[in-house]
VOBA-1610 file (N, C-alpha, C; in pm, whole numbers, padded with zeros to 5 digits, always signed):
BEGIN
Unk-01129-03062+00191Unk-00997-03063+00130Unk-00938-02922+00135Unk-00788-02902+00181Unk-00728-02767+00204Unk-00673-02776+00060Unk-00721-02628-00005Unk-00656-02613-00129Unk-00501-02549-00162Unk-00434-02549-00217Unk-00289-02507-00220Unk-00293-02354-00209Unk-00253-02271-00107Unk-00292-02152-00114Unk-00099-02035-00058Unk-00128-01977-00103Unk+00000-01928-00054Unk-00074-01791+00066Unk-00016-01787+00169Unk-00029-01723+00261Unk+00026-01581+00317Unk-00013-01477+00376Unk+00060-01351+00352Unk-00017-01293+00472Unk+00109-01223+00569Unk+00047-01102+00626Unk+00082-00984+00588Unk-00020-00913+00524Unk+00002-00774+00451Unk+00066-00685+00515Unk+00151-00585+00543Unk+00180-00504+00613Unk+00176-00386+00563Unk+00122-00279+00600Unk+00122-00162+00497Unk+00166-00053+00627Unk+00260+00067+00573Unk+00288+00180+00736Unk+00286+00315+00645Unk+00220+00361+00747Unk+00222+00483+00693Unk+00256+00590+00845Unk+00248+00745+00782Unk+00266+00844+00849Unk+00188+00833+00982Unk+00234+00818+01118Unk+00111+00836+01193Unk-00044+00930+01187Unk-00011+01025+01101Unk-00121+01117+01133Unk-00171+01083+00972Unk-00164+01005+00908Unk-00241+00959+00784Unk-00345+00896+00844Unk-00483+00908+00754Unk-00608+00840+00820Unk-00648+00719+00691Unk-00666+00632+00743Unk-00726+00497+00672Unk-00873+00543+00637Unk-00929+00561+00511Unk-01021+00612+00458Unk-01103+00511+00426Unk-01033+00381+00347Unk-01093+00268+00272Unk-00987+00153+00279Unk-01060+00024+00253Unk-01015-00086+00235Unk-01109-00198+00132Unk-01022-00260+00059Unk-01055-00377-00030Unk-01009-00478+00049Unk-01042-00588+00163Unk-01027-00729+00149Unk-01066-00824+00114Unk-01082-00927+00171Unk-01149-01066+00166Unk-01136-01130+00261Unk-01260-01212+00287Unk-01211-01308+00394Unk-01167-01471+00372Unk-01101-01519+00475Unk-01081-01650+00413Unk-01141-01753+00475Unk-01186-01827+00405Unk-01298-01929+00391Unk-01260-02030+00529Unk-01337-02129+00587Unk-01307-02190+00709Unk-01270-02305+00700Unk-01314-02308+00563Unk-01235-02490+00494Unk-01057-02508+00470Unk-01038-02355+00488Unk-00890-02350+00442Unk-00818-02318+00634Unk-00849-02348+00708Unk-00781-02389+00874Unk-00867-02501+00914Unk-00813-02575+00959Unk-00794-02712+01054Unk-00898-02698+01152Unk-00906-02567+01159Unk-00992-02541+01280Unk-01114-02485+01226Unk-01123-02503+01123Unk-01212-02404+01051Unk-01325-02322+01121Unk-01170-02233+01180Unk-01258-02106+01180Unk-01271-01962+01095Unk-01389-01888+01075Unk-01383-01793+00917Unk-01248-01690+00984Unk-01158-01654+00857Unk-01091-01525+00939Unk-01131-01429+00864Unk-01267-01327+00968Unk-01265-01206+00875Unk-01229-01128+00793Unk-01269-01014+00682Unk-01202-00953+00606Unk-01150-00805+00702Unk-01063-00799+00763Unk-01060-00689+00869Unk-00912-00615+00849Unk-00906-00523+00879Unk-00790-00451+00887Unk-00754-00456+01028Unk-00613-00484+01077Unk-00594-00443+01198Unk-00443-00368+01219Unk-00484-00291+01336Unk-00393-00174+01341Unk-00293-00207+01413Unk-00173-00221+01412Unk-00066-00269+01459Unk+00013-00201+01533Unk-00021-00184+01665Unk+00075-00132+01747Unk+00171-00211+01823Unk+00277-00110+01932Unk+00387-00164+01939Unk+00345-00226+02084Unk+00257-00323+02103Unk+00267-00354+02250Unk+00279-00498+02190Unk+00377-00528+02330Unk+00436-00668+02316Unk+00455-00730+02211Unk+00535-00626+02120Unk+00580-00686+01943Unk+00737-00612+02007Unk+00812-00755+01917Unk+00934-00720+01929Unk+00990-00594+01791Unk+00910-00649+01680Unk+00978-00590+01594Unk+00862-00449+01594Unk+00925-00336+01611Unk+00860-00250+01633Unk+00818-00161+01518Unk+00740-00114+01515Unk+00735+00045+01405Unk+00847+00097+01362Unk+00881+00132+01250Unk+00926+00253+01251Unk+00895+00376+01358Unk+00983+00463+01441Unk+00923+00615+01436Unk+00863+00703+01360Unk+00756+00751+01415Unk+00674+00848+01310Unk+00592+00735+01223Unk+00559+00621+01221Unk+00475+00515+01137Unk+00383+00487+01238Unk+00265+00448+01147Unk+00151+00337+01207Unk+00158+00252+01138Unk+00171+00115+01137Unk+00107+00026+01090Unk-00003-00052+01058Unk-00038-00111+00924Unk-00150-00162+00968Unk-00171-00311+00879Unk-00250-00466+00929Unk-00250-00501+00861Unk-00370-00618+00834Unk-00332-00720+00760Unk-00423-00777+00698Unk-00368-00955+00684Unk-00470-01058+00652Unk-00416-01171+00664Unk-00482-01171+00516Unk-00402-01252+00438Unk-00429-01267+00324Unk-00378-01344+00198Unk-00495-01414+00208Unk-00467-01577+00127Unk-00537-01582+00005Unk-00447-01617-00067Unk-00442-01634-00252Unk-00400-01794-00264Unk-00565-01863-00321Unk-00506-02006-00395Unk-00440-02032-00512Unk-00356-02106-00516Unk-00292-02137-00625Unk-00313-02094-00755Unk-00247-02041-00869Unk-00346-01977-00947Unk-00472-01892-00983Unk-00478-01816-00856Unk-00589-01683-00844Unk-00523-01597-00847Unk-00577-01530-00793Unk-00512-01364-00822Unk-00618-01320-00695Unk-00598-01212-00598Unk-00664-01135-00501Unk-00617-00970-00506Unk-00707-00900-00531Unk-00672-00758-00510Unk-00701-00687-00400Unk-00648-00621-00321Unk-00617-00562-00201Unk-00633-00448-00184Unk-00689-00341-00134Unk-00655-00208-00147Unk-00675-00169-00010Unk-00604-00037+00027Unk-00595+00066+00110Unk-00556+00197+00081Unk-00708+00284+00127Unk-00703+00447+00055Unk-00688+00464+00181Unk-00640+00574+00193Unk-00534+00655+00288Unk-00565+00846+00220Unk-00594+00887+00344Unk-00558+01056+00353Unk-00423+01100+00418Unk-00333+01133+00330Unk-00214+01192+00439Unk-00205+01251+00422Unk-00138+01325+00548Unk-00108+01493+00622Unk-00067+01594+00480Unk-00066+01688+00525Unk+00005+01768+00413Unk+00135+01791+00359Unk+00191+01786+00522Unk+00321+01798+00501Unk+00435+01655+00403Unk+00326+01532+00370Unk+00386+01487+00245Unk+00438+01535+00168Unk+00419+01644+00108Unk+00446+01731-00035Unk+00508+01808+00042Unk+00698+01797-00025Unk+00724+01952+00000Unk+00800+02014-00128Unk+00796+02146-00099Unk+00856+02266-00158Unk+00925+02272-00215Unk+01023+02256-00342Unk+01158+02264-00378Unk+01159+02327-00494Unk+01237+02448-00484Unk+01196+02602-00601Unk+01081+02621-00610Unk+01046+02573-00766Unk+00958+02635-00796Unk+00830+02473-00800Unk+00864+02384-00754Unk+00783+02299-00782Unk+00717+02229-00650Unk+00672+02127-00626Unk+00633+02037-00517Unk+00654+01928-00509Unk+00711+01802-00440Unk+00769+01677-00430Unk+00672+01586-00365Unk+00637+01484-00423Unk+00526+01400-00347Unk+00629+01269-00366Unk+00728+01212-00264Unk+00773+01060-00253Unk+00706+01002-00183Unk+00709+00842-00246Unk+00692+00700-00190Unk+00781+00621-00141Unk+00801+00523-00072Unk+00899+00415-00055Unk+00809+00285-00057Unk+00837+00171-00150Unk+00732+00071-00119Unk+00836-00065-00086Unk+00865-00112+00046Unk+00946-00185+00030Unk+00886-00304+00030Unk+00969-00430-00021Unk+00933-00543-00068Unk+00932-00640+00016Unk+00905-00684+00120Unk+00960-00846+00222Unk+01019-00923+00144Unk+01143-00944+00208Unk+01256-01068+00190Unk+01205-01165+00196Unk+01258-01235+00082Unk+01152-01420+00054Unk+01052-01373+00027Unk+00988-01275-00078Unk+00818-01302-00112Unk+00848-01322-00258Unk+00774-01356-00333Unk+00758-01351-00489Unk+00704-01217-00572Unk+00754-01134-00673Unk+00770-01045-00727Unk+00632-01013-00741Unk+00542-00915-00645Unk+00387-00903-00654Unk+00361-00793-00737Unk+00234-00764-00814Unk+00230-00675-00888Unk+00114-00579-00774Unk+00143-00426-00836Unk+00144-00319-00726Unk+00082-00189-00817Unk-00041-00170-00760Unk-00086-00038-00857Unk-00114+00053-00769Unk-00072+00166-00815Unk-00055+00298-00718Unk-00138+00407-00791Unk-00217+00466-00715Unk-00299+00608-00767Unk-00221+00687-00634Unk-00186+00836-00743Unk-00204+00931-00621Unk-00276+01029-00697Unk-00373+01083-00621Unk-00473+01230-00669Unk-00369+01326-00609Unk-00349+01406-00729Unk-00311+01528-00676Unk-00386+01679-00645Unk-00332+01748-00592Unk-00399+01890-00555Unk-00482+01956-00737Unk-00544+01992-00683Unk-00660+02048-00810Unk-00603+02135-00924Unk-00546+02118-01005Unk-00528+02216-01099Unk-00374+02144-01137Unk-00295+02052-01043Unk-00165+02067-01031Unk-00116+02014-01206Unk-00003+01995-01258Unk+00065+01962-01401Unk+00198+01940-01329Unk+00206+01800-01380Unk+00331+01736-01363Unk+00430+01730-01419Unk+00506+01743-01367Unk+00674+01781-01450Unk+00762+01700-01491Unk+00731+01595-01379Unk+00832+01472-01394Unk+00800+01341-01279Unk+00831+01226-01341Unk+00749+01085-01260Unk+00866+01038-01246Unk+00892+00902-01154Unk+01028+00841-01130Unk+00896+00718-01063Unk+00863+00611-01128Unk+00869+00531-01255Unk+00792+00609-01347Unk+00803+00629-01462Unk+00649+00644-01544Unk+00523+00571-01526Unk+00424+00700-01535Unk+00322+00619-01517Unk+00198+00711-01591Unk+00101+00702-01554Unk-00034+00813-01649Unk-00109+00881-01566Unk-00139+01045-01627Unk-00167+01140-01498Unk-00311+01159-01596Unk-00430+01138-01555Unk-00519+01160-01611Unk-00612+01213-01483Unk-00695+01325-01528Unk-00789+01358-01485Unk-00745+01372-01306Unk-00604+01461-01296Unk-00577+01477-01163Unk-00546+01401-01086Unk-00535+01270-01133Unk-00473+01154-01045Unk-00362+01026-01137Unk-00199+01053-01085Unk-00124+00965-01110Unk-00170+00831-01117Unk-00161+00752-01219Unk-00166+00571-01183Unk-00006+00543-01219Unk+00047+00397-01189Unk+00093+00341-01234Unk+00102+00163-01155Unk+00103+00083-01284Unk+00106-00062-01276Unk+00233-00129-01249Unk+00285-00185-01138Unk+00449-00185-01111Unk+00452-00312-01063Unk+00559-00395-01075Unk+00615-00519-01015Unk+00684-00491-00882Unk+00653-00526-00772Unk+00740-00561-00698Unk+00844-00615-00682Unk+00961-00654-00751Unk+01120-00757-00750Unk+01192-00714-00644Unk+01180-00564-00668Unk+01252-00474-00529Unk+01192-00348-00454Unk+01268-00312-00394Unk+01204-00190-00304Unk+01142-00074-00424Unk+01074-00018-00435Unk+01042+00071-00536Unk+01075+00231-00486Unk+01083+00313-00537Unk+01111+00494-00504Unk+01009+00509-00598Unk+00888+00633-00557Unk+00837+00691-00671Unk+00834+00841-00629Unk+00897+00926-00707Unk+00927+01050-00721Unk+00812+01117-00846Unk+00702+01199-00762Unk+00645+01320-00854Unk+00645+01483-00814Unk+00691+01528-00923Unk+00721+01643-00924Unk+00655+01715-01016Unk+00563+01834-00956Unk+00447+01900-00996Unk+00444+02012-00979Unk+00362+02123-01047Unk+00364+02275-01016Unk+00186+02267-00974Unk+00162+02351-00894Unk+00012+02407-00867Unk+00001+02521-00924Unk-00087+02508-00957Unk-00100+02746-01034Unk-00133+02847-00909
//
């Protein structure tokens, strides 16, 4: 019996020269395709050959197939090292932005974000709020729309 499952290809892009460090998937079971065959828990890297809809410039993509039954819940993760030049300069402080955009037609997903910051750093100001403990930003966020997260920090 195929259980009621809602279906998703994850897409996550980042900086080309960001490195994929870690991943949380799952795989999905073989009872849930016709063909039942298993689809590994795998990350795959998405380049632009013979895809119409292409990258961004300056992005890699990468992604994931990923199926949630009816009333579950599945958590997902991807740790990521990026370049330096993320963070820049402005007076006297440092700027670390996000953009998390949302796919058209999905349902409002909930979205938790850590960023570790540089060693010593004190934060000045968050754009959503969220909690800076022990050198690393969290915050717990809904997806409804595209999100901006703006932190702004001093290093000593």
């Amino acid at each position: 019996m195929i259980e009621r499952c809602y279906w998703n290809y994850l897409r996550v892009y980042t900086l080309e020269e960001s490195e994929l460090l870690d991943t949380f998937l799952h795989m999905v079971p073989a009872k849930w395709f016709i063909s039942e065959d298993v689809v590994p828990a795998q990350v795959d890297v998405l380049n632009n050959d013979g895809v119409v809809d292409e990258n961004p410039p300056g992005l890699r993509a990468y992604g994931s197939m990923v199926v949630i039954p009816s009333a579950e819940e599945r958590q997902t993760m991807f740790t990521f090292a990026l370049p330096q030049n993320v963070v820049q300069k402005q007076a006297e402080a440092w700027v670390y932005q996000l953009h998390i955009q949302k796919q058209p037609g999905t349902i409002a997903n909930p979205v938790a974000i850590d960023v570790r910051l540089p060693e010593g750093a004190r934060l000045i100001s968050t754009e959503p709020d969220g909690i800076f403990q022990n050198g690393t930003w969290h915050a717990d966020l809904t997806l409804r729309t595209d999100i901006d997260i703006k932190l702004v920090f001093r290093i000593p």
